[in-house]
DSSP file (Angstrom, degrees, kcal/mol; ACC not computed):
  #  RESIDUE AA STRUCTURE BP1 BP2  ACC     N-H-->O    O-->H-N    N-H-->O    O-->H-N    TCO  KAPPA ALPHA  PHI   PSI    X-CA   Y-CA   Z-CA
    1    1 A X     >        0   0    0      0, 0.0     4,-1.6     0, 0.0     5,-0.1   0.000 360.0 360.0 360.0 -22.6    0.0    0.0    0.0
    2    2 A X  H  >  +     0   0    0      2,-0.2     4,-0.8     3,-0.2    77,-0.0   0.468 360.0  49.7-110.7   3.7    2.4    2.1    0.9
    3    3 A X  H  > S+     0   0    0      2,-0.2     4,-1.7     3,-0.1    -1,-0.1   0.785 119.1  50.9 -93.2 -60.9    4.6    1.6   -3.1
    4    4 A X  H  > S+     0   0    0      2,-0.2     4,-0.8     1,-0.2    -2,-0.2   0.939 106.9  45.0 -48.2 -55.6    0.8    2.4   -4.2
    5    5 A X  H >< S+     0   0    0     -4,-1.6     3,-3.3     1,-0.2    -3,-0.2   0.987 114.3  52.6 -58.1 -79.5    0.3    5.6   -1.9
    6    6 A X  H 3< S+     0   0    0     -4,-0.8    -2,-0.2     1,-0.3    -1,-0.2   0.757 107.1  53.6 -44.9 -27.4    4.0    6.9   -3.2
    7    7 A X  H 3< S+     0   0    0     -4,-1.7    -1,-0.3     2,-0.0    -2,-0.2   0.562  93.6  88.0-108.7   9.9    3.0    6.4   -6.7
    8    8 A X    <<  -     0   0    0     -3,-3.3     2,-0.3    -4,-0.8    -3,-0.1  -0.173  69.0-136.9 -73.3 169.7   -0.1    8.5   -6.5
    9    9 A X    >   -     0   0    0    101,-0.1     3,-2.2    -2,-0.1    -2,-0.0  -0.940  51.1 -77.2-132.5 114.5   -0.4   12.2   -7.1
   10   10 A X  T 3  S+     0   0    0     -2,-0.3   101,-0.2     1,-0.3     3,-0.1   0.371 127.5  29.9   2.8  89.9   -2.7   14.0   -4.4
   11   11 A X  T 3  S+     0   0    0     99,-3.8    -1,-0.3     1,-0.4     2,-0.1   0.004  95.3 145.2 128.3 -16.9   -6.4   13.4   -5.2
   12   12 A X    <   -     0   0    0     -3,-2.2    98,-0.9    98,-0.2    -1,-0.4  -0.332  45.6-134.0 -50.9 133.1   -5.5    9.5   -7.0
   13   13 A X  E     -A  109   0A   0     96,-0.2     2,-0.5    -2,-0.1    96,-0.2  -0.630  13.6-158.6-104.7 146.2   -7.6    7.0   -6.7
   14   14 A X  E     -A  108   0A   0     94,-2.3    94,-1.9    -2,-0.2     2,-0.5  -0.964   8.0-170.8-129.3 103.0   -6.1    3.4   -5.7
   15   15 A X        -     0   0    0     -2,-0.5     2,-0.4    92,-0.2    92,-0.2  -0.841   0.2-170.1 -91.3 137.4   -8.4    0.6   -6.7
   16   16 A X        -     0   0    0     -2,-0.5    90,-3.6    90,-0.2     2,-0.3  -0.980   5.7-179.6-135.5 140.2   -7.3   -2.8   -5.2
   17   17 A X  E     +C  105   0B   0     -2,-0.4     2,-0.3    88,-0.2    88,-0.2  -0.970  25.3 152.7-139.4 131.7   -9.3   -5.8   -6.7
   18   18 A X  E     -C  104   0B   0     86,-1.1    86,-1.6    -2,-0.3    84,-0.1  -0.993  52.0 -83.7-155.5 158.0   -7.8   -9.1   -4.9
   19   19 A X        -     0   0    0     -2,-0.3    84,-0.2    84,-0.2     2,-0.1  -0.424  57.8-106.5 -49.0 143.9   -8.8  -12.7   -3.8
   20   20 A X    >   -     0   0    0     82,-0.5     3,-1.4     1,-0.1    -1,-0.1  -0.558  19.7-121.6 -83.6 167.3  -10.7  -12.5   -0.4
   21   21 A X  G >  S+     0   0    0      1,-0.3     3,-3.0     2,-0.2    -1,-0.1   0.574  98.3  89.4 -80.3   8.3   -8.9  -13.7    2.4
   22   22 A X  G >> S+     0   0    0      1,-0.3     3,-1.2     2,-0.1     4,-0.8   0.758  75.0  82.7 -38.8 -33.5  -11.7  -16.5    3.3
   23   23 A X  G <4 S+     0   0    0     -3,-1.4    -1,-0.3     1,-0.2    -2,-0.2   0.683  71.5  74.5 -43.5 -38.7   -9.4  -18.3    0.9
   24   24 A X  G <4 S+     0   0    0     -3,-3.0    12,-6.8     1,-0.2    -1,-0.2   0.751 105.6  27.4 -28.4 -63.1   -7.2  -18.9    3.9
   25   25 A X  T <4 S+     0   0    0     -3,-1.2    -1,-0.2    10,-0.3    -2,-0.2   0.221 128.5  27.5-107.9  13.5   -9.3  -21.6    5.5
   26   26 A X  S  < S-     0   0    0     -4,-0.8     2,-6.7     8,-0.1     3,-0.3  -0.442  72.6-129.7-153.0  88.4  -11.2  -23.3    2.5
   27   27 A X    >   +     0   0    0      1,-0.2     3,-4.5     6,-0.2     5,-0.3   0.181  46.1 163.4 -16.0  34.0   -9.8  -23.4   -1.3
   28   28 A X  T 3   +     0   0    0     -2,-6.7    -1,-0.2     1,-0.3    74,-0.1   0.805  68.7  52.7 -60.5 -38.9  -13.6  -22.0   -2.2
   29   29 A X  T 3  S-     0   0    0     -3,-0.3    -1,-0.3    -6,-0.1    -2,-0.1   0.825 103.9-127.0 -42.5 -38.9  -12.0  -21.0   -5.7
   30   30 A X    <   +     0   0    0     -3,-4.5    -2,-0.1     3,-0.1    -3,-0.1   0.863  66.2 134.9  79.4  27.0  -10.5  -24.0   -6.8
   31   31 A X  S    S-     0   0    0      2,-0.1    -3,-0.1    -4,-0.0    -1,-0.0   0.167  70.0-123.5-116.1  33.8   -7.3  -22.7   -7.3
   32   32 A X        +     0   0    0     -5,-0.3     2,-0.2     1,-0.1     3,-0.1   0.633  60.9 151.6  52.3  32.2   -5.6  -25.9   -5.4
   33   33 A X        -     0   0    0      1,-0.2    -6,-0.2   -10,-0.1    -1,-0.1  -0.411  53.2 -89.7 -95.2 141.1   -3.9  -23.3   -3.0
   34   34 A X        -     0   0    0     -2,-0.2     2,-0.3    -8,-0.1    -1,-0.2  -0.192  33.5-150.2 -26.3 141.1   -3.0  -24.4    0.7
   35   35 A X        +     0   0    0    -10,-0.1     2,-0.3    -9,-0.1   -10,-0.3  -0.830  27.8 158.1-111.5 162.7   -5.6  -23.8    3.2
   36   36 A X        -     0   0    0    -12,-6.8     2,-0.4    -2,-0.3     3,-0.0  -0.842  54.2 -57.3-154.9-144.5   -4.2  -23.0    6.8
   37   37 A X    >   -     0   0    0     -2,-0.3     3,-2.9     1,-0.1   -12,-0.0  -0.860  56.8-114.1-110.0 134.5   -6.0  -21.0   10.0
   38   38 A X  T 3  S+     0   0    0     -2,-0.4    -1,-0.1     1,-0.3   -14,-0.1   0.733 114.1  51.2 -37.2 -48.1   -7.2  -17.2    9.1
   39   39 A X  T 3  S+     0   0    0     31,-0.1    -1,-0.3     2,-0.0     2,-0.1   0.201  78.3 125.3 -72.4  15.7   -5.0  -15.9   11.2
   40   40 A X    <   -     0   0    0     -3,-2.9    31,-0.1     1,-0.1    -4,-0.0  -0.416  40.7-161.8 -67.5 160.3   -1.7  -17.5   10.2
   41   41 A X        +     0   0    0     -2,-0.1    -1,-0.1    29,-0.1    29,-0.1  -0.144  43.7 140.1-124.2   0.1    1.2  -15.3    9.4
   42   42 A X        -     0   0    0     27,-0.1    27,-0.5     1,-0.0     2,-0.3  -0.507  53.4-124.1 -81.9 143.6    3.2  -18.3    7.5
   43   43 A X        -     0   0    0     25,-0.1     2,-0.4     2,-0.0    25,-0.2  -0.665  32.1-154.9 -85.0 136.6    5.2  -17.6    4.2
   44   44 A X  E     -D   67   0C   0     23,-2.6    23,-1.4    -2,-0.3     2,-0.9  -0.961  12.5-160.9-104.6 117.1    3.9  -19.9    1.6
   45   45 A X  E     +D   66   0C   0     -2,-0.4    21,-0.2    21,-0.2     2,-0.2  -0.699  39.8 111.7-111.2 110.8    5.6  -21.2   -1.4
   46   46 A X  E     -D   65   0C   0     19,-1.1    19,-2.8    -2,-0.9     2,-0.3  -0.513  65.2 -52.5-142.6-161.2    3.7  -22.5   -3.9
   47   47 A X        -     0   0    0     17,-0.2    -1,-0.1    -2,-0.2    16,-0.1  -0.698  65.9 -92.6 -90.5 147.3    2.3  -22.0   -7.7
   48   48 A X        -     0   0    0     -2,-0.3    16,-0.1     1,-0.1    -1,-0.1   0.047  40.6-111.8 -13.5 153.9    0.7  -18.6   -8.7
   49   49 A X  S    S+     0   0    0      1,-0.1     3,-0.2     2,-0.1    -1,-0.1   0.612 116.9  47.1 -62.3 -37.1   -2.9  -18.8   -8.3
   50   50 A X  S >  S+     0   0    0      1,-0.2     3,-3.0     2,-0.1     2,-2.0   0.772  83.6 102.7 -88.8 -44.6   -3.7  -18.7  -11.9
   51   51 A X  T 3   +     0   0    0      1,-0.3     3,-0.3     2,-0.2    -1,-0.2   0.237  69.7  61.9 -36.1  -1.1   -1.1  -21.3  -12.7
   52   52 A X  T 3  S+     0   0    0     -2,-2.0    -1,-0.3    -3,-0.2     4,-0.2   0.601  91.9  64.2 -97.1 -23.4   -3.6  -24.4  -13.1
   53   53 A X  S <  S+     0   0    0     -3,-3.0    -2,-0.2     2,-0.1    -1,-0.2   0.614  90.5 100.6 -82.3  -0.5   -5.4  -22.6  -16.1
   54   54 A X  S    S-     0   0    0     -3,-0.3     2,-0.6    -4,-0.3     3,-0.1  -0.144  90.3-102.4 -53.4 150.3   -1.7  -23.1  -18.0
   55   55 A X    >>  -     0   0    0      1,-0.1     3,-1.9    -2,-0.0     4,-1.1  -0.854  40.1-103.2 -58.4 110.5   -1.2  -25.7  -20.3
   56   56 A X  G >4 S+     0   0    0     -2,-0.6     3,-2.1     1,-0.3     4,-0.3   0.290 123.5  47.8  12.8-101.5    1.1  -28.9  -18.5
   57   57 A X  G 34 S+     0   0    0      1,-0.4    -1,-0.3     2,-0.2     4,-0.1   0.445 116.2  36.9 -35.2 -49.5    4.1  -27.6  -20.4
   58   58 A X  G X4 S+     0   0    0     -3,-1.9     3,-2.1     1,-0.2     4,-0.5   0.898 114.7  56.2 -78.9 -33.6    3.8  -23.9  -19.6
   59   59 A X  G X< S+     0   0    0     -3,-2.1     3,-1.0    -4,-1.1    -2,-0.2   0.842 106.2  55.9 -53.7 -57.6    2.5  -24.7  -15.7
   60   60 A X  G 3  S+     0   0    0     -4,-0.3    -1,-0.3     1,-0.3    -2,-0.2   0.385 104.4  53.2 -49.6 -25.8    5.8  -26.7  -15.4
   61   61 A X  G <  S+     0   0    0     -3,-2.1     2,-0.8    -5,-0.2    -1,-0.3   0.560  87.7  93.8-105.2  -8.8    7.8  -23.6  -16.5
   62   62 A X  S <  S-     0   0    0     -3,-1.0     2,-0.9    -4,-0.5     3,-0.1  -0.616  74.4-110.4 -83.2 112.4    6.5  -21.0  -13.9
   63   63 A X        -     0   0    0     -2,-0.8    -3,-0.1     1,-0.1    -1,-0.1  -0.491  19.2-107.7 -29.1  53.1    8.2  -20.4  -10.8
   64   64 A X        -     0   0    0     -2,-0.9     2,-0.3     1,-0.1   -17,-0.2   0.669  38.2-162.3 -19.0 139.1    7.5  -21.0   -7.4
   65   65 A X  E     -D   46   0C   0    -19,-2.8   -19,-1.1   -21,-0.1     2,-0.4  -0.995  11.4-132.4-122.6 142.3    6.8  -17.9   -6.1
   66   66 A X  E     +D   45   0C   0     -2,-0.3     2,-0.3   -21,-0.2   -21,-0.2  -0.556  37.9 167.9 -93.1 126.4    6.8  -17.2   -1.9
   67   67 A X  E     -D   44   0C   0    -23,-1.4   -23,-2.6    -2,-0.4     2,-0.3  -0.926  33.3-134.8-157.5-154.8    3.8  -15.3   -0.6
   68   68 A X        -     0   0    0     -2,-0.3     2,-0.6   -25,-0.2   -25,-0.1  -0.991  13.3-152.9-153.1 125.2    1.8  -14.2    2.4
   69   69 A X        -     0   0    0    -27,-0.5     2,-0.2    -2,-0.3   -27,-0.1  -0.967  21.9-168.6-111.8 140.9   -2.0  -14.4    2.8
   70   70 A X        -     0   0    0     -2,-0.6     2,-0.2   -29,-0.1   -46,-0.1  -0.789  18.1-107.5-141.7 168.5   -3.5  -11.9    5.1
   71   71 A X    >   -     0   0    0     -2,-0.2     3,-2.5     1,-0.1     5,-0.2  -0.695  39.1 -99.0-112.0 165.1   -6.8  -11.2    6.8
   72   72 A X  T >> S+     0   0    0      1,-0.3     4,-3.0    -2,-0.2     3,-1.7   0.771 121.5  48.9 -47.8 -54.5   -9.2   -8.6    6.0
   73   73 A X  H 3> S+     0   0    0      1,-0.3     4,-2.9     2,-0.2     5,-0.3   0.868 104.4  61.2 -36.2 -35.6   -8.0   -6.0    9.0
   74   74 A X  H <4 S+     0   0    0     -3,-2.5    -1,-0.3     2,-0.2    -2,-0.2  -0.022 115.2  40.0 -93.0  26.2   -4.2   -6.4    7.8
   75   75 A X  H <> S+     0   0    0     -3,-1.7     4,-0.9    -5,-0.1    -1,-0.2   0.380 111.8  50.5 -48.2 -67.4   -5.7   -4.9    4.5
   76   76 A X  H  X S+     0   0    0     -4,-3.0     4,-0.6    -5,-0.2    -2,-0.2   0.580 115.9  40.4 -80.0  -5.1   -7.7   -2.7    5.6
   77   77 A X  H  X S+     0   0    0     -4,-2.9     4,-4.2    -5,-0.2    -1,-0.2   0.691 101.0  66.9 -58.0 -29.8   -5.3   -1.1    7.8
   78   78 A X  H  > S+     0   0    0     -5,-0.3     4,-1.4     2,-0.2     5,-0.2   0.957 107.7  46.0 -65.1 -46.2   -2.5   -1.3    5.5
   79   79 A X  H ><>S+     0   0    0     -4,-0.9     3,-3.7     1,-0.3     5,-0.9   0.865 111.8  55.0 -63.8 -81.3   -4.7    1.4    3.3
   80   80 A X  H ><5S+     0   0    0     -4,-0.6     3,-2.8     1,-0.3    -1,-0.3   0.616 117.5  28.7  26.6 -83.3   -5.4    3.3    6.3
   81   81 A X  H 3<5S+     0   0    0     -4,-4.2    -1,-0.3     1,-0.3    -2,-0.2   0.517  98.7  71.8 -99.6   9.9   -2.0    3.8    7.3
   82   82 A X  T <<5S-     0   0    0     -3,-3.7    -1,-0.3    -4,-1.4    -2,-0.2   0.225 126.6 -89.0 -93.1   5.3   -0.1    3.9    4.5
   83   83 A X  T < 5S+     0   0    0     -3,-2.8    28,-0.5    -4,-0.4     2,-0.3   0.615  84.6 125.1 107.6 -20.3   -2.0    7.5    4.0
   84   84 A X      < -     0   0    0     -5,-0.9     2,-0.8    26,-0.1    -1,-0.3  -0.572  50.0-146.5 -77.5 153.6   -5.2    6.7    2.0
   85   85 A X        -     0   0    0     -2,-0.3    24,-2.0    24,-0.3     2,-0.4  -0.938  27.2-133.7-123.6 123.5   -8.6    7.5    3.0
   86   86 A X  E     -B  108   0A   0     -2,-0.8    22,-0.3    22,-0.2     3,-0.1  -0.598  27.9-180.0 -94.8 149.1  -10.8    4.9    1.9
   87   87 A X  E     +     0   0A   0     20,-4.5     2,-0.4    -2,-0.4    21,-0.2   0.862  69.9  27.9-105.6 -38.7  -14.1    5.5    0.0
   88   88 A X  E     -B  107   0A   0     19,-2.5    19,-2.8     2,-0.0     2,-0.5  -0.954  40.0-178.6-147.6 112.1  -15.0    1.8   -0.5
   89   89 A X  E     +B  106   0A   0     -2,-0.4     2,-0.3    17,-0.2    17,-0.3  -0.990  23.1 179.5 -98.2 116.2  -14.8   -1.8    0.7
   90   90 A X        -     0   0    0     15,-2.9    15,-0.3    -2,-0.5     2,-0.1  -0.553  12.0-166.9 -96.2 146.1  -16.7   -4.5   -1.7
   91   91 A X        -     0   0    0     -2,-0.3     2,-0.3    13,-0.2    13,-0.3  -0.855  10.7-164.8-130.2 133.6  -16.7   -7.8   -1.0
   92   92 A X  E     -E  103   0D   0     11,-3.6    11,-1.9    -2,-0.1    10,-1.5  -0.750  23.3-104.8-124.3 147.7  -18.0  -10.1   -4.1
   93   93 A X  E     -E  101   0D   0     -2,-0.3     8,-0.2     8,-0.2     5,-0.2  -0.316  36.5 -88.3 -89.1 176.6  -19.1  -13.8   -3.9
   94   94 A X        -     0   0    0      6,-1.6    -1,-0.1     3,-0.7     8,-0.1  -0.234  26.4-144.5 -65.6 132.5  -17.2  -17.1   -5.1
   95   95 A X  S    S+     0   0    0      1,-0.2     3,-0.1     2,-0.2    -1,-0.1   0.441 105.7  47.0 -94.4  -3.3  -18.1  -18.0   -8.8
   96   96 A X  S    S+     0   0    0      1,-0.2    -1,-0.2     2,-0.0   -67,-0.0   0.518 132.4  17.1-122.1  20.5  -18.0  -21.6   -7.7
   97   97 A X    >   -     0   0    0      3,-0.1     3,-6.2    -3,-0.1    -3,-0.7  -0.204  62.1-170.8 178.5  95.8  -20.0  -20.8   -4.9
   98   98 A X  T 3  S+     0   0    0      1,-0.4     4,-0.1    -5,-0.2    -3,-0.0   0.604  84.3  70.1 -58.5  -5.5  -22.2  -17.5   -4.4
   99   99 A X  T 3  S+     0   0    0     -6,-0.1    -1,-0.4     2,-0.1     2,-0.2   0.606 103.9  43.1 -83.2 -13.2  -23.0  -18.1   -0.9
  100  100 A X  S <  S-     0   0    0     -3,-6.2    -6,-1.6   -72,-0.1     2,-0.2  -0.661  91.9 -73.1-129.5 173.2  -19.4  -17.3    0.2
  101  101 A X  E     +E   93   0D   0     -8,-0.2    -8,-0.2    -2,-0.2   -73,-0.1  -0.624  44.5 150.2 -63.5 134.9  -16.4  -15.0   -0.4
  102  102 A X  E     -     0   0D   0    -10,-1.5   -82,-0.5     1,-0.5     2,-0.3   0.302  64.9  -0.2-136.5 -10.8  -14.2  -15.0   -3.5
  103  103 A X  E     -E   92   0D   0    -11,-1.9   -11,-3.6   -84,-0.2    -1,-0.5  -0.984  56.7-160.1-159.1 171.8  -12.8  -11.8   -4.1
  104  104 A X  E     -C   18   0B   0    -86,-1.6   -86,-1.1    -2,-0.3     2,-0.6  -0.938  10.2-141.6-126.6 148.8  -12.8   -7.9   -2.6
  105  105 A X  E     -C   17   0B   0    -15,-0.3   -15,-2.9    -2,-0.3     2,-0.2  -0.998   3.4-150.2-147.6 166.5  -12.2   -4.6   -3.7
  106  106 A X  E     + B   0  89A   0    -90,-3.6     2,-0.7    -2,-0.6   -17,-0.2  -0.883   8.5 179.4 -96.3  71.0  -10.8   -1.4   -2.8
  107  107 A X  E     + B   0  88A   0    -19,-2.8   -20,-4.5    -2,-0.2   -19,-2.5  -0.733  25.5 154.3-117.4 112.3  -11.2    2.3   -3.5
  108  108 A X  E     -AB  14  86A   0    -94,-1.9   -94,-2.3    -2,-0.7     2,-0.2  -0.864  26.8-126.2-131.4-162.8   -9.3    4.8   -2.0
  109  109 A X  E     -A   13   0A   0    -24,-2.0   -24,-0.3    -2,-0.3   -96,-0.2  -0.778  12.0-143.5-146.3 135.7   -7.8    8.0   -2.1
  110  110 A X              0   0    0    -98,-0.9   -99,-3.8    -2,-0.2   -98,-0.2  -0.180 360.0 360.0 -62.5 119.0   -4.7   10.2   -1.8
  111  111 A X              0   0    0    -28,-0.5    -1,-0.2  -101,-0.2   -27,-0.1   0.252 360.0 360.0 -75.4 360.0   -5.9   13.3   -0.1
């Protein structure tokens, strides 16, 4: 947020569109991701998210990459205090299931 914030100009709008973090404790996507407890803090190393919609061949060529799933507060602070004032939280349902979370967005702006 705070790479986002720097790269605004006073009165920018920061849209963040993201998986929700429900993601954490149930794979409700499908995207064959580790599930762990909402509040974990653990570095994960795994495939891209997207990597399954790859062909074999190309799937096989993408990199582990290291990341960090976090829970909605560690989000909506991050905006918060990296200096945005935020207009808007959305939360959007699951395309493989509407009853639940599958993704969020974000609108704020540098004041």
């Amino acid at each position: 947020m705070d790479v986002m914030y720097s790269l605004l100009r006073p009165g920018g709008r920061m849209i963040c569109s993201d998986f929700h973090p429900f993601q954490k404790i149930a794979d409700i996507l499908e995207f064959q991701q580790p599930v762990t407890s909402y509040f974990s803090t653990d570095i994960i190393k795994g495939e891209m998210a997207h990597a399954r919609f790859y062909p074999e061949e190309i799937r096989r060529q993408i990199p582990l990459c290291e990341y960090r799933k976090y829970t909605i507060s560690e989000i909506i602070n991050a905006v918060i205090e990296s200096g945005f004032t935020l207009k808007r939280f959305d939360e959007h349902p699951a395309w493989t299931d509407p009853g639940l979370p599958g993704e969020f967005t974000v609108i704020a702006i540098k004041e």
